[in-house]
mmCIF file as Biopython writes it, N, C-alpha, C and O atoms, coordinates in Angstrom:
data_model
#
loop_
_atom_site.group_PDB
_atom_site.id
_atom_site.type_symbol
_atom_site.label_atom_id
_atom_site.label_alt_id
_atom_site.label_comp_id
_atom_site.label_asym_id
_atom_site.label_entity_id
_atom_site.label_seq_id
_atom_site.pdbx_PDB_ins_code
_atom_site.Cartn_x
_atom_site.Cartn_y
_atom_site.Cartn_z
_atom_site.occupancy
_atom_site.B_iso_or_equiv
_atom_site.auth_seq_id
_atom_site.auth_asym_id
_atom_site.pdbx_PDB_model_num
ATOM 1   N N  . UNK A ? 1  ? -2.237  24.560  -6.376  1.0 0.0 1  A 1 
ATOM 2   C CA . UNK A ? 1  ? -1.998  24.351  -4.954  1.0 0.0 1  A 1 
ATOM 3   C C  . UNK A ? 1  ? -0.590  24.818  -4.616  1.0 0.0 1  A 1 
ATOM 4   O O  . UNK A ? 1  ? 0.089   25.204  -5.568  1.0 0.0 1  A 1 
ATOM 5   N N  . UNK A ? 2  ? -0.116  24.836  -3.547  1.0 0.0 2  A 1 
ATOM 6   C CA . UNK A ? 2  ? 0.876   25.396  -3.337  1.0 0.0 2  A 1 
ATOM 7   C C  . UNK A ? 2  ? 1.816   24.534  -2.847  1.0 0.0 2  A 1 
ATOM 8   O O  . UNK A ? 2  ? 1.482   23.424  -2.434  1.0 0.0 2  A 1 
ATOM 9   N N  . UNK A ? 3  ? 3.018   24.933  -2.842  1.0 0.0 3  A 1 
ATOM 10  C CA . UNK A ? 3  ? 3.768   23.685  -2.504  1.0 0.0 3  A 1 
ATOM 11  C C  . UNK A ? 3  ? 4.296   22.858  -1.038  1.0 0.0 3  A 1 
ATOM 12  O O  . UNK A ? 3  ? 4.851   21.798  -0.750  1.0 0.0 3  A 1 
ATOM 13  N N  . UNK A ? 4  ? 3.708   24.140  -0.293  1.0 0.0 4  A 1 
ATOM 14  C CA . UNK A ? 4  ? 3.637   23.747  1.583   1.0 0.0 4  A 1 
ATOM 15  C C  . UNK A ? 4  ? 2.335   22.706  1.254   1.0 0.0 4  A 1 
ATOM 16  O O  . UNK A ? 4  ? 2.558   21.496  1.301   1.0 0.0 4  A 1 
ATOM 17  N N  . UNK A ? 5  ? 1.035   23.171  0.937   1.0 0.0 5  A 1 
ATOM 18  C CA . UNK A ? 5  ? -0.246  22.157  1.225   1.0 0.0 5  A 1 
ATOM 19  C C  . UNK A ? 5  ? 0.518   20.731  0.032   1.0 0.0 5  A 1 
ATOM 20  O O  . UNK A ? 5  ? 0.004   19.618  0.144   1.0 0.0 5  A 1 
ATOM 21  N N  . UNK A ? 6  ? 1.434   20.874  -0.781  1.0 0.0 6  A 1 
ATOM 22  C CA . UNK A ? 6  ? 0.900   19.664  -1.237  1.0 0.0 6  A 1 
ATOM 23  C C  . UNK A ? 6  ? 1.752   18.827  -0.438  1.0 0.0 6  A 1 
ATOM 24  O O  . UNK A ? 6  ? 1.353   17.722  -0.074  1.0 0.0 6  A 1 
ATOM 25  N N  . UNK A ? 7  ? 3.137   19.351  -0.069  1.0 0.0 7  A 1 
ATOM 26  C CA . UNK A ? 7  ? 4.008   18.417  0.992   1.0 0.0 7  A 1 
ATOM 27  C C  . UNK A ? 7  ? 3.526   18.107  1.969   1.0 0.0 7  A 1 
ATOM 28  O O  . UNK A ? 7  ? 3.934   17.023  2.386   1.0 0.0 7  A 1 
ATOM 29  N N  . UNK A ? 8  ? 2.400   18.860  2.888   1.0 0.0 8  A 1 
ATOM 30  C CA . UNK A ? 8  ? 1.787   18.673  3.785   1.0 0.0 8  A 1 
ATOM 31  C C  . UNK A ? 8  ? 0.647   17.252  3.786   1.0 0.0 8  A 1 
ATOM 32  O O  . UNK A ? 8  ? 0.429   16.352  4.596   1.0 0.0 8  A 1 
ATOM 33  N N  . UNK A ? 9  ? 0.127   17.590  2.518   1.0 0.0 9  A 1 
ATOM 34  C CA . UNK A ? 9  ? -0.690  16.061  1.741   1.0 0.0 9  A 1 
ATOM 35  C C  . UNK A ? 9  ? -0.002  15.046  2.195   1.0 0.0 9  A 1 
ATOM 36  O O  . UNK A ? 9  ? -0.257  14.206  3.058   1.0 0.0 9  A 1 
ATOM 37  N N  . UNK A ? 10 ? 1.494   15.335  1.069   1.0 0.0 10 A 1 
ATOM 38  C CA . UNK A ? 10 ? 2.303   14.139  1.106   1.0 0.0 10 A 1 
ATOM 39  C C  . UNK A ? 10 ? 2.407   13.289  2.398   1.0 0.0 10 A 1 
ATOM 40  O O  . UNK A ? 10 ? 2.117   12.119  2.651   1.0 0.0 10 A 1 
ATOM 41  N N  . UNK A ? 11 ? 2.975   14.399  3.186   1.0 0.0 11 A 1 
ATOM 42  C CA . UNK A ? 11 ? 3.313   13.658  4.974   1.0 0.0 11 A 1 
ATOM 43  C C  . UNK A ? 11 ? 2.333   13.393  4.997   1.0 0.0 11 A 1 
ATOM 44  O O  . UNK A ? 11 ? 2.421   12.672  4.002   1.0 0.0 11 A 1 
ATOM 45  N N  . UNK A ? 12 ? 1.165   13.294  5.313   1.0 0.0 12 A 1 
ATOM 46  C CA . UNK A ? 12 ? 0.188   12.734  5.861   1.0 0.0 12 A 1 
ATOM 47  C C  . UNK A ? 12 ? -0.042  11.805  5.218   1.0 0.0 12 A 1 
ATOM 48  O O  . UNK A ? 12 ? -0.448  10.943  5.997   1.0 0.0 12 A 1 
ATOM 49  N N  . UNK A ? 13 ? -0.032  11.402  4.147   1.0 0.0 13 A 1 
ATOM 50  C CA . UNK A ? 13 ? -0.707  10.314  3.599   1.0 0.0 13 A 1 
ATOM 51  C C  . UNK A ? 13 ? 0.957   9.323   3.780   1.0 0.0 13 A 1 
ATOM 52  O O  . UNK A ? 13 ? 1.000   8.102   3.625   1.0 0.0 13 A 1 
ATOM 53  N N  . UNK A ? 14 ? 1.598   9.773   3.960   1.0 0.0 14 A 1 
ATOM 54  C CA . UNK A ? 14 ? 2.688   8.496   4.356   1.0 0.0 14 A 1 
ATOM 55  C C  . UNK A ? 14 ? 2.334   8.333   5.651   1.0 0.0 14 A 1 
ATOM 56  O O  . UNK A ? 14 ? 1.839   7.226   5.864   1.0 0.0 14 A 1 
ATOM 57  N N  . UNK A ? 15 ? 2.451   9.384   7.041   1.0 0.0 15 A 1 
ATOM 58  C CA . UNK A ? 15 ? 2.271   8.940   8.319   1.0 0.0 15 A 1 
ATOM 59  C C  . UNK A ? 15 ? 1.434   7.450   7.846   1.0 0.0 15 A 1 
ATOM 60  O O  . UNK A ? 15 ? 1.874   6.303   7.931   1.0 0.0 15 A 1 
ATOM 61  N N  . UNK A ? 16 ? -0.605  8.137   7.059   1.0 0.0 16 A 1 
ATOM 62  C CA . UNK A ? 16 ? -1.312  7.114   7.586   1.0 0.0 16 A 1 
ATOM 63  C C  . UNK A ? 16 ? -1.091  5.840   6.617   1.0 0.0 16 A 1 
ATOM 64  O O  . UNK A ? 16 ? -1.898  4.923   6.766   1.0 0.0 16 A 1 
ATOM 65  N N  . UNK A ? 17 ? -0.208  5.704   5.761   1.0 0.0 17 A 1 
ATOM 66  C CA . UNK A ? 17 ? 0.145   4.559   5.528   1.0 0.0 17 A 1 
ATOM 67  C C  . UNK A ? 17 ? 1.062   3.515   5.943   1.0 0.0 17 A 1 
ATOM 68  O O  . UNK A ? 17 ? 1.208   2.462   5.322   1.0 0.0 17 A 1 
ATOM 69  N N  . UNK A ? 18 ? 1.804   3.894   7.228   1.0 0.0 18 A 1 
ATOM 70  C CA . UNK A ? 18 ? 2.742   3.807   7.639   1.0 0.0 18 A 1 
ATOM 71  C C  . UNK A ? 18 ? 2.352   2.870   9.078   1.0 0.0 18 A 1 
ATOM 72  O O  . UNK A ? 18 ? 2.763   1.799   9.525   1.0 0.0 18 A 1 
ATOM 73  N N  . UNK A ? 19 ? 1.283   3.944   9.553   1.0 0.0 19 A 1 
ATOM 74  C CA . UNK A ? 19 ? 0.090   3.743   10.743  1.0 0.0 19 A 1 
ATOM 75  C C  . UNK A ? 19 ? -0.405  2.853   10.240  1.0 0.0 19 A 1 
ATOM 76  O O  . UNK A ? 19 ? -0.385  1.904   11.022  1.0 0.0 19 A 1 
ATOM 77  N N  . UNK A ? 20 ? -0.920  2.577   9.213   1.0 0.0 20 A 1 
ATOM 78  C CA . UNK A ? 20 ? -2.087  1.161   8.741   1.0 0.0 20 A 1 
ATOM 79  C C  . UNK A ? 20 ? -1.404  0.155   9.019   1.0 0.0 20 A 1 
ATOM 80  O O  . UNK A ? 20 ? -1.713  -0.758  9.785   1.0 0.0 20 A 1 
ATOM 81  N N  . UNK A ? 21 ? -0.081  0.330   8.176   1.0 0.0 21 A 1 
ATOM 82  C CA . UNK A ? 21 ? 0.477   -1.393  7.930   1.0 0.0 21 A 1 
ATOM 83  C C  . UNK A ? 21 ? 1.894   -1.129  9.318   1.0 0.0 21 A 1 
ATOM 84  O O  . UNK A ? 21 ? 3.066   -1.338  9.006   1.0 0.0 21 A 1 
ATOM 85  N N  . UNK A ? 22 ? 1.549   -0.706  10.642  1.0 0.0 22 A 1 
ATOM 86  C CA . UNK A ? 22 ? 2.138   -0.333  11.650  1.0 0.0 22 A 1 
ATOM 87  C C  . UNK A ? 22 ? 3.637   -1.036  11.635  1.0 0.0 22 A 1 
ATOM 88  O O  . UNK A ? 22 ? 4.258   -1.141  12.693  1.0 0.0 22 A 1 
ATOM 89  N N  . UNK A ? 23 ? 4.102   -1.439  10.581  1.0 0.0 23 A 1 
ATOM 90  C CA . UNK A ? 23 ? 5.474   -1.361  10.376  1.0 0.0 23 A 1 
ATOM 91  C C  . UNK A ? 23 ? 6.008   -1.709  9.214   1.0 0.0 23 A 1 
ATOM 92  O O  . UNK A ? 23 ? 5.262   -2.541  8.699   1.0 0.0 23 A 1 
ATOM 93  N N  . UNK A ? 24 ? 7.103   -1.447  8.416   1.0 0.0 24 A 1 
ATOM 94  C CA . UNK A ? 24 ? 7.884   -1.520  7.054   1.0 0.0 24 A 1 
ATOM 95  C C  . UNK A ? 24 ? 7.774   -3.121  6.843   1.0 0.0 24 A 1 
ATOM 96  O O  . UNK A ? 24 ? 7.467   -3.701  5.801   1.0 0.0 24 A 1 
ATOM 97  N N  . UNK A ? 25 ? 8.029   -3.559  7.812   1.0 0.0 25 A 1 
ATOM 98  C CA . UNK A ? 25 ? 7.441   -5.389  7.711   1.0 0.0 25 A 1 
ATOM 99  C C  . UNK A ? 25 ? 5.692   -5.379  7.238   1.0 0.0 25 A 1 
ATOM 100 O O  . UNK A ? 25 ? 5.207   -5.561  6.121   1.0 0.0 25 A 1 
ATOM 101 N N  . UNK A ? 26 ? 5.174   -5.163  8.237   1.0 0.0 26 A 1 
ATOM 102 C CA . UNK A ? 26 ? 3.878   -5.094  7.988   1.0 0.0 26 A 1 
ATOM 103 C C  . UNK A ? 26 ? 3.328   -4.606  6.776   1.0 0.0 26 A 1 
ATOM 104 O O  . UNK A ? 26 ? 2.254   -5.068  6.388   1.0 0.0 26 A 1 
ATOM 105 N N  . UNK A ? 27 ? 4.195   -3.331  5.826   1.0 0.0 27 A 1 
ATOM 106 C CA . UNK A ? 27 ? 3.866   -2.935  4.761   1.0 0.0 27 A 1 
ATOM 107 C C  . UNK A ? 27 ? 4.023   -3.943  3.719   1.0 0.0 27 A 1 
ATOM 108 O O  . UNK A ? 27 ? 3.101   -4.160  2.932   1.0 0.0 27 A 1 
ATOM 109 N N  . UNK A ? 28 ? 5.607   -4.844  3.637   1.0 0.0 28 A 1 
ATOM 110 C CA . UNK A ? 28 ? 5.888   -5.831  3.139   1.0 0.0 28 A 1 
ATOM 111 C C  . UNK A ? 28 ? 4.993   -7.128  2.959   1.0 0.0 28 A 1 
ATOM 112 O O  . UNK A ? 28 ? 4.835   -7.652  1.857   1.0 0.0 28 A 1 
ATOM 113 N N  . UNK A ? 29 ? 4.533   -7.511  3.896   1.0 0.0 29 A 1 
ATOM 114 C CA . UNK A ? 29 ? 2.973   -8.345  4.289   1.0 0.0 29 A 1 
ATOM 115 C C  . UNK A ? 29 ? 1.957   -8.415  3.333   1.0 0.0 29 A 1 
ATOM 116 O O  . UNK A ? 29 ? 1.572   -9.334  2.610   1.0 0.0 29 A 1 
ATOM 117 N N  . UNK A ? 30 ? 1.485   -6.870  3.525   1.0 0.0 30 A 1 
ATOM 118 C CA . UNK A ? 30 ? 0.081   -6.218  3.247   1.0 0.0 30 A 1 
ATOM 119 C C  . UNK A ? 30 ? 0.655   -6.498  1.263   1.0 0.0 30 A 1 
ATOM 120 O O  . UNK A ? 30 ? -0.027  -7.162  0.483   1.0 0.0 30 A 1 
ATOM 121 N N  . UNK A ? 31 ? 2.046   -5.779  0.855   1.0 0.0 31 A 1 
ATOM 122 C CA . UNK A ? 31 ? 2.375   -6.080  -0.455  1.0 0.0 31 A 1 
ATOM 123 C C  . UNK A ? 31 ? 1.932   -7.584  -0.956  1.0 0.0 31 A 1 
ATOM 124 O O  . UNK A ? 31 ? 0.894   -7.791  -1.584  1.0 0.0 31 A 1 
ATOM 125 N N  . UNK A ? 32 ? 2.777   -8.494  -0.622  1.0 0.0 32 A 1 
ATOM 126 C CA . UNK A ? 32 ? 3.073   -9.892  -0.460  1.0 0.0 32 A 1 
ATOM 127 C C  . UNK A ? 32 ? 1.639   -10.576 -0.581  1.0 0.0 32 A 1 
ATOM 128 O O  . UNK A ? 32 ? 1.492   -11.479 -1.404  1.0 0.0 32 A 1 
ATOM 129 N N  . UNK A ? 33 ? 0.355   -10.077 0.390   1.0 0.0 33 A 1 
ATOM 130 C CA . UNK A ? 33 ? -0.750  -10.512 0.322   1.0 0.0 33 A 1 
ATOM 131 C C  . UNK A ? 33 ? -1.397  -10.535 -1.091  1.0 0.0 33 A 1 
ATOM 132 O O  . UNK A ? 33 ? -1.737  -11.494 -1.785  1.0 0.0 33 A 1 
ATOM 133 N N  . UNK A ? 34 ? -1.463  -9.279  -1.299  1.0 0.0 34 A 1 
ATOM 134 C CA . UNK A ? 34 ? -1.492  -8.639  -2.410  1.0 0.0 34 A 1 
ATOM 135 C C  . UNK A ? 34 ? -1.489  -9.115  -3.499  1.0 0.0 34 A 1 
ATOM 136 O O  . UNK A ? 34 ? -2.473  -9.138  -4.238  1.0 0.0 34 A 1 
ATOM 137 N N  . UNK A ? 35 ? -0.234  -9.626  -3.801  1.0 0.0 35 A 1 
ATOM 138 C CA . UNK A ? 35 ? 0.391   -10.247 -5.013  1.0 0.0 35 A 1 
ATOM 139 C C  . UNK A ? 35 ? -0.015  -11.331 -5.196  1.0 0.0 35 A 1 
ATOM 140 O O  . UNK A ? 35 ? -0.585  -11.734 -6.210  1.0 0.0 35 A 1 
ATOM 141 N N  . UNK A ? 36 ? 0.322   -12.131 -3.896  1.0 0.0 36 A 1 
ATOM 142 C CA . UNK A ? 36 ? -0.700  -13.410 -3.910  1.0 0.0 36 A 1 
ATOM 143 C C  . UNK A ? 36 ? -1.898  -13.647 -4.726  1.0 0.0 36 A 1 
ATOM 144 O O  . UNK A ? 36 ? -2.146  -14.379 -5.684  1.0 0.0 36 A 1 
ATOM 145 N N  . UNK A ? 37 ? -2.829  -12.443 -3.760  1.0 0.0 37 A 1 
ATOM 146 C CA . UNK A ? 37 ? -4.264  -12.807 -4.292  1.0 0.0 37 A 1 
ATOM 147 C C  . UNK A ? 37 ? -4.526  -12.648 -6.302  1.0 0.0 37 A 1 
ATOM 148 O O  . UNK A ? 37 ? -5.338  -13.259 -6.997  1.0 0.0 37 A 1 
ATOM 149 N N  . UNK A ? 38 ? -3.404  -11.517 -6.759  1.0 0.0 38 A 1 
ATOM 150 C CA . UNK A ? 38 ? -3.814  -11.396 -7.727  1.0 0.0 38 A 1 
ATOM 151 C C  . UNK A ? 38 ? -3.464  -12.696 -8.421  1.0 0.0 38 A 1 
ATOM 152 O O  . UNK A ? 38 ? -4.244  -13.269 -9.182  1.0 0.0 38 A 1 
ATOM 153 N N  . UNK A ? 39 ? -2.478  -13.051 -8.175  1.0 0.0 39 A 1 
ATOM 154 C CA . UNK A ? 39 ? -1.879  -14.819 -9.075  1.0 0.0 39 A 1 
ATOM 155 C C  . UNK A ? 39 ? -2.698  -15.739 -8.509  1.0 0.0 39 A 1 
ATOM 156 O O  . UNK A ? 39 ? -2.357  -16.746 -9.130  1.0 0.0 39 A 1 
ATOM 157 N N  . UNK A ? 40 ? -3.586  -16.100 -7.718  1.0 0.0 40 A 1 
ATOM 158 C CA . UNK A ? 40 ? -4.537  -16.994 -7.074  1.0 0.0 40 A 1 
ATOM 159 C C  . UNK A ? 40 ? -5.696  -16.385 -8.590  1.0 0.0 40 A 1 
ATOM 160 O O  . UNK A ? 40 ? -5.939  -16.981 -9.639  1.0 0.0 40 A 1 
ATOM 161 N N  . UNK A ? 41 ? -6.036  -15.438 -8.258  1.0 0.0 41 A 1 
ATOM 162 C CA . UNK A ? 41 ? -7.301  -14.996 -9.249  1.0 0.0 41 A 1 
ATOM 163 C C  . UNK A ? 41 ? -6.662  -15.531 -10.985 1.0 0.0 41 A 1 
ATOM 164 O O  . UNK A ? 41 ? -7.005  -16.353 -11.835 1.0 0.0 41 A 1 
ATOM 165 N N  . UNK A ? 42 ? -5.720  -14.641 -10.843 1.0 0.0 42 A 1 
ATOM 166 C CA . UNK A ? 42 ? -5.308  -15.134 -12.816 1.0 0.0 42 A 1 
ATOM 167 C C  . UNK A ? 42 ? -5.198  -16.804 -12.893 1.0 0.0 42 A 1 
ATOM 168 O O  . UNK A ? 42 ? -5.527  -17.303 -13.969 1.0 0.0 42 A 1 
ATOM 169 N N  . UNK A ? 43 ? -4.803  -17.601 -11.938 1.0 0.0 43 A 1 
ATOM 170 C CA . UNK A ? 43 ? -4.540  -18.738 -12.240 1.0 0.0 43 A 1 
ATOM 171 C C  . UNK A ? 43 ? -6.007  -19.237 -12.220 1.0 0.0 43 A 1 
ATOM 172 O O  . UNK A ? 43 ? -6.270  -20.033 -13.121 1.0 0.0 43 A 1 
ATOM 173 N N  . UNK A ? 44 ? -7.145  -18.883 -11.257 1.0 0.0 44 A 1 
ATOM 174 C CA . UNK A ? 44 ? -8.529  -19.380 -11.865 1.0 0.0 44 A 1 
ATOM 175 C C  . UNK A ? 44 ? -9.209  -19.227 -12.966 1.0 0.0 44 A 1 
ATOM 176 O O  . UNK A ? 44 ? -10.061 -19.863 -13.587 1.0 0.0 44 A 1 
ATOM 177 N N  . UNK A ? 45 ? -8.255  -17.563 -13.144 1.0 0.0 45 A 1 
ATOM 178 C CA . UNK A ? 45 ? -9.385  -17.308 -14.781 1.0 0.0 45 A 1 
ATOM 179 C C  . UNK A ? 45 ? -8.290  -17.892 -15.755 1.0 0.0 45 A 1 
ATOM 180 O O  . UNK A ? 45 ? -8.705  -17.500 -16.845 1.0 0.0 45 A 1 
ATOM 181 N N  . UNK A ? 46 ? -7.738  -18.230 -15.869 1.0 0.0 46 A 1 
ATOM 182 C CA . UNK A ? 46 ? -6.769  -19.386 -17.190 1.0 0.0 46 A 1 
ATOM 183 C C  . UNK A ? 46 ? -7.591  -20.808 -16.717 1.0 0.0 46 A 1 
ATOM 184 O O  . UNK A ? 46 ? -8.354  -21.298 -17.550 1.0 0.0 46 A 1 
ATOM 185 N N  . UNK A ? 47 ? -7.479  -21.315 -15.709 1.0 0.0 47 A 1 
ATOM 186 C CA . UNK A ? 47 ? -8.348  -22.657 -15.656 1.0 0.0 47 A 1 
ATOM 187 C C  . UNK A ? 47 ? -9.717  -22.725 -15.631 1.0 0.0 47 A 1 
ATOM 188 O O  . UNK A ? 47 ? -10.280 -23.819 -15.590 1.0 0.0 47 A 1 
#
């Protein structure tokens, strides 16, 4: 691939990640949720 289409990839897939979690807070959130759920799950499968 070339290196315009793959930067071109790049930007876009940041715009629409950027757009999803519609702000650097919101990205923080969406992380945070995240993390949560996985330590909610490990702490059921140990008990």
């Amino acid at each position: 691939m070339s290196k315009k289409l793959l930067t071109s990839l790049f930007l876009i897939s940041l715009v629409s990640i950027f757009t999803g979690c519609n702000t650097i807070e919101g990205a923080g959130e969406d992380l945070e949720s995240g993390g949560e759920a996985i330590q909610r799950e490990s702490r059921e499968a140990r008990d």
